[in-house]
N, C-alpha and C positions, 0 to 999 in steps of 0.2 A: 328721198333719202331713206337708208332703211331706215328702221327704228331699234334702236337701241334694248336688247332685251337683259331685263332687271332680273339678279338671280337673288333667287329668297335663299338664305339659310335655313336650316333646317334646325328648329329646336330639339333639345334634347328631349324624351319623351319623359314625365315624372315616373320615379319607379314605386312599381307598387309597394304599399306598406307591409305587405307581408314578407315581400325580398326583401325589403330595407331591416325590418326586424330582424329576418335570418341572417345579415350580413354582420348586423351589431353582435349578433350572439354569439357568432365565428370570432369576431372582434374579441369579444371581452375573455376566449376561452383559450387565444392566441396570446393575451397578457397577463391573463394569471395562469398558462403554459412558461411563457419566457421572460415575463418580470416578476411574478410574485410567486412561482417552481411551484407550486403546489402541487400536492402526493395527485398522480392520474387516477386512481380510485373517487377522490374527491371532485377532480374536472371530470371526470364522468358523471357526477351526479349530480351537477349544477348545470350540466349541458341536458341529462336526462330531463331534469327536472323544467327549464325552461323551453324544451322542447312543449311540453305539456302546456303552457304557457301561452307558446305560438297557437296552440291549439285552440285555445279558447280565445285567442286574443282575434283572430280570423284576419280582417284587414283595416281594425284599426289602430289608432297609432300610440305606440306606446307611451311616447310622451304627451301626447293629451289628456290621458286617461285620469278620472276624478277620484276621489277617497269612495266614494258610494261603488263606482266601478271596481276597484282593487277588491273593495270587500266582497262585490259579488263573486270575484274571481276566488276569493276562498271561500266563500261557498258551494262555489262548481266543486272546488277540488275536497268538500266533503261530502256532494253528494255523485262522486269516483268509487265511493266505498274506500275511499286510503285510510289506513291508520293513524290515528292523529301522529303520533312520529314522523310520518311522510308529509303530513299538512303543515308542521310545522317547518319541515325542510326544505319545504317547496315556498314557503315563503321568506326563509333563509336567503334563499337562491335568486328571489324576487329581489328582496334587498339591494345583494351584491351586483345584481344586474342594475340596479337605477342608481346606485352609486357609481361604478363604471360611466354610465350615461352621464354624471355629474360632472365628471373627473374627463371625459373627452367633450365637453360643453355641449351635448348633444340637450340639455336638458338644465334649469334651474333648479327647481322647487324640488324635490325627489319626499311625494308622499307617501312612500312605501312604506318607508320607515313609522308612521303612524299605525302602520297595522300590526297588533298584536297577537303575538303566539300564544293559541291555547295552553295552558300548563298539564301541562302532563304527566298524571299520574306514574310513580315509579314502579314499574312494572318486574315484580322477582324471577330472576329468572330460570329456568330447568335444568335441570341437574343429571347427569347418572350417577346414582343410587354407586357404592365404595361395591358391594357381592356383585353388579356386573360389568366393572370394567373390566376386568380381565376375560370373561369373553366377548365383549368387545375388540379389543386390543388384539384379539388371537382371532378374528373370524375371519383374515386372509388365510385362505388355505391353500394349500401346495398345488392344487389344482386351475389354479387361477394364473392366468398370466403373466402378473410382475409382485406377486402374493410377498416378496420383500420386501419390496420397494413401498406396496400398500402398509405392511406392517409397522415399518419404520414411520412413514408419514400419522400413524395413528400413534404411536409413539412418541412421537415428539411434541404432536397438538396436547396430548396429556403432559409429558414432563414438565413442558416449559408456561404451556397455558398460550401459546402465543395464536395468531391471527387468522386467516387462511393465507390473509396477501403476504404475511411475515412469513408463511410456508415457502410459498409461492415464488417468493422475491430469495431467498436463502442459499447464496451461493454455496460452494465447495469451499471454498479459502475459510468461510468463516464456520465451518463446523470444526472443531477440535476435539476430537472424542479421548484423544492421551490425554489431553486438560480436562476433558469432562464437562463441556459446556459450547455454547453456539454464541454468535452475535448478529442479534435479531435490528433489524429497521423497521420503524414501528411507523404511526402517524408522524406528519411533521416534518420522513425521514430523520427521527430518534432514533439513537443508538441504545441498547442494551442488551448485555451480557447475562445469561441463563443456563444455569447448570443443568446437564443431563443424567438423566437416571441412570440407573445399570443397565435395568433392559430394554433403555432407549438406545444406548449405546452401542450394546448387542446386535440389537434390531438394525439400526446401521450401518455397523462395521460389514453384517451378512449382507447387505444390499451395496456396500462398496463392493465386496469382493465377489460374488456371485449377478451381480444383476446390471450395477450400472454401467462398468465398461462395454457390456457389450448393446447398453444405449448409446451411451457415449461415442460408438464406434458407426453411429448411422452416420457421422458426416457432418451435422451442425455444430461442432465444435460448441457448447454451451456451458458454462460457467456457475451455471444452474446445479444445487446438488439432486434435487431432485426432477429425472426428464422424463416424457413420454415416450411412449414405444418410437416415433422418429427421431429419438434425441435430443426434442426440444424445450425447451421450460414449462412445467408445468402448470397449466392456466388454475385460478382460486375457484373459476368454477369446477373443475373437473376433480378439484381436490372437495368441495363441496358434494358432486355426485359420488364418490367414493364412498365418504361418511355416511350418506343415506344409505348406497349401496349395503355397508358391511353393519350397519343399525339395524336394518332389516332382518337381515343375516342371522343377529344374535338376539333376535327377536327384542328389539327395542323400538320404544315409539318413532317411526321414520320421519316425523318433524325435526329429528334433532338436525344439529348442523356442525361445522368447526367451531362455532362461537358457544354453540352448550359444551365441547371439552376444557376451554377455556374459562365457563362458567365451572366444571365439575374440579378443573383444579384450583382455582381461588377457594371457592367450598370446602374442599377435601384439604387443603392447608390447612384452612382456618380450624376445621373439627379438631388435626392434629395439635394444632396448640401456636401455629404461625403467630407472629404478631399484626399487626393489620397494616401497617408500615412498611412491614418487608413483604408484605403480599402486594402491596401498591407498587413495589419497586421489582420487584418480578414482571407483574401484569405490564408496568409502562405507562399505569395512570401518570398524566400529572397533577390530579388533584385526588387527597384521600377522601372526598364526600363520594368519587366516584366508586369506589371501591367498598364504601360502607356498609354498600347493598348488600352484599353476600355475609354479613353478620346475620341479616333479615332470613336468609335463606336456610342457618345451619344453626337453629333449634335446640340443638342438642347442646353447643356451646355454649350458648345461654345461659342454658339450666346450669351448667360445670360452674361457667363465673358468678352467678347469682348463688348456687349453693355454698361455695367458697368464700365468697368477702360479703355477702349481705348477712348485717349481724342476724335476722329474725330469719336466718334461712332455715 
């Protein structure tokens, strides 16, 4: 008789630990995408950052891993050369990932959380000096190819103090230049309202009329007030390369960034005599400790209030 032949099934083969890591991290970047909306600038840097993670972590398994283990892991990531701001952020980012892991039972015990963030000195930050913003601000020249449209965008980062991504993100519908003001989406997606200068407004109204419609007119249809040369919204880095570009230009230190004209105008409030309240309401802090700092930074006020109300002044 024949014999009977016995078919084996075929196990599934275990996946290695490093795919399985990279799956969870798609995972946890898929729900705080569409259950907890968080701003993409933010899921980019929780994905950057754990990506750096996988690096170090190679093939073993994240939920094994011991407090001695974790700590080493931040010591890899200070000897990266990162700035303690980024060491702290990357273990930010450690955190919410082994929470994730808690919260899809992938994991019990989550001792991430044991590891603490170096504190971090407050760091003051850079300024342009009141005699050069205006050449600053004017170093788009006619010569340049969308030198309005540049001029504007340097314009605005000063009037209103706002972000790059708040650049970036800045529809049409919400510039109002007859009202004399914009509405900005900050972290959070926060809403706030900021008045525009005179020759912020200027600056724009020329770059409505002269520059954008015939971006506007490549075909992308975008809703963006400020586009590139194809019509399309314009990326925070490229608004980023600008500001070095035209810093250079008027012979200012190229370190600077959008985030120093945002520093130069909380400063430049505060010298004029702002209150520190409405400069936090401006900025889009939600905490005034955060806003404190630029007292640290404007010297000069100081002196005015100390000479003013200290009796032995």
């Amino acid at each position: 008789m024949p014999r009977k032949l016995k078919l084996k099934l075929k196990r599934p083969l275990p996946q290695p630990e490093g795919e399985r890591t990279e799956r969870l991290i798609a995972s946890m970047v898929t729900y705080l995408t569409t259950e907890c909306h968080l701003s993409p600038n933010t899921i980019q840097a929780y994905s950057r950052d754990l990506q750096r993670f996988r690096t170090w972590l190679g093939p073993k398994n994240p939920t094994t891993l011991t407090i001695a283990q974790l700590s080493d892991y931040v010591a890899w990531l200070h000897s990266q050369n990162l700035a303690p701001a980024s060491v702290a952020r990357h273990i930010i980012s450690l955190k919410v990932f082994f929470r994730y892991l808690q919260l899809e039972g992938v994991m019990q015990d989550n001792l991430a959380e044991l590891l603490g963030c170096q504190k971090l000195w407050q760091k003051i930050p850079s300024v342009i000096p009141p005699y050069q913003i205006d050449d600053f601000l004017t170093a788009p020249w006619s010569e340049d190819p969308y030198w309005r449209r540049d001029r504007a965008i340097l314009e605005v980062l000063y009037a209103c103090g706002c972000r790059a991504s708040e650049i970036a993100g800045l529809d049409a519908k919400n510039v109002h230049l007859n009202e004399g003001h914009c509405r900005l989406h900050g972290k959070g997606n926060k809403q706030r309202i900021v008045p525009l200068g005179k020759k912020a407004i200027a600056a724009c109204r020329l770059y409505l009329e002269k520059e954008r419609p015939k971006l506007a007119a490549r075909g992308f249809d975008s809703p963006a007030f400020f586009l590139t040369r194809t019509g399309r919204p314009l990326r925070r880095e490229a608004i980023w390369e600008l500001v070095k570009k035209y810093a250079r230009r008027a012979g200012i230190d190229p370190a600077v960034s959008p985030h120093t004209l945002r520093h130069s105008f909380a400063t430049h409030l505060l010298a004029g005599g702002a209150d520190l309240r409405q400069v936090q309401e401006l900025l889009g802090h939600a905490s005034i400790a955060t806003t404190q700092i630029y007292t640290h930074v404007d010297q000069t006020r100081l002196k005015k209030v100390h000479a003013a109300f200290h009796p032995r002044a």
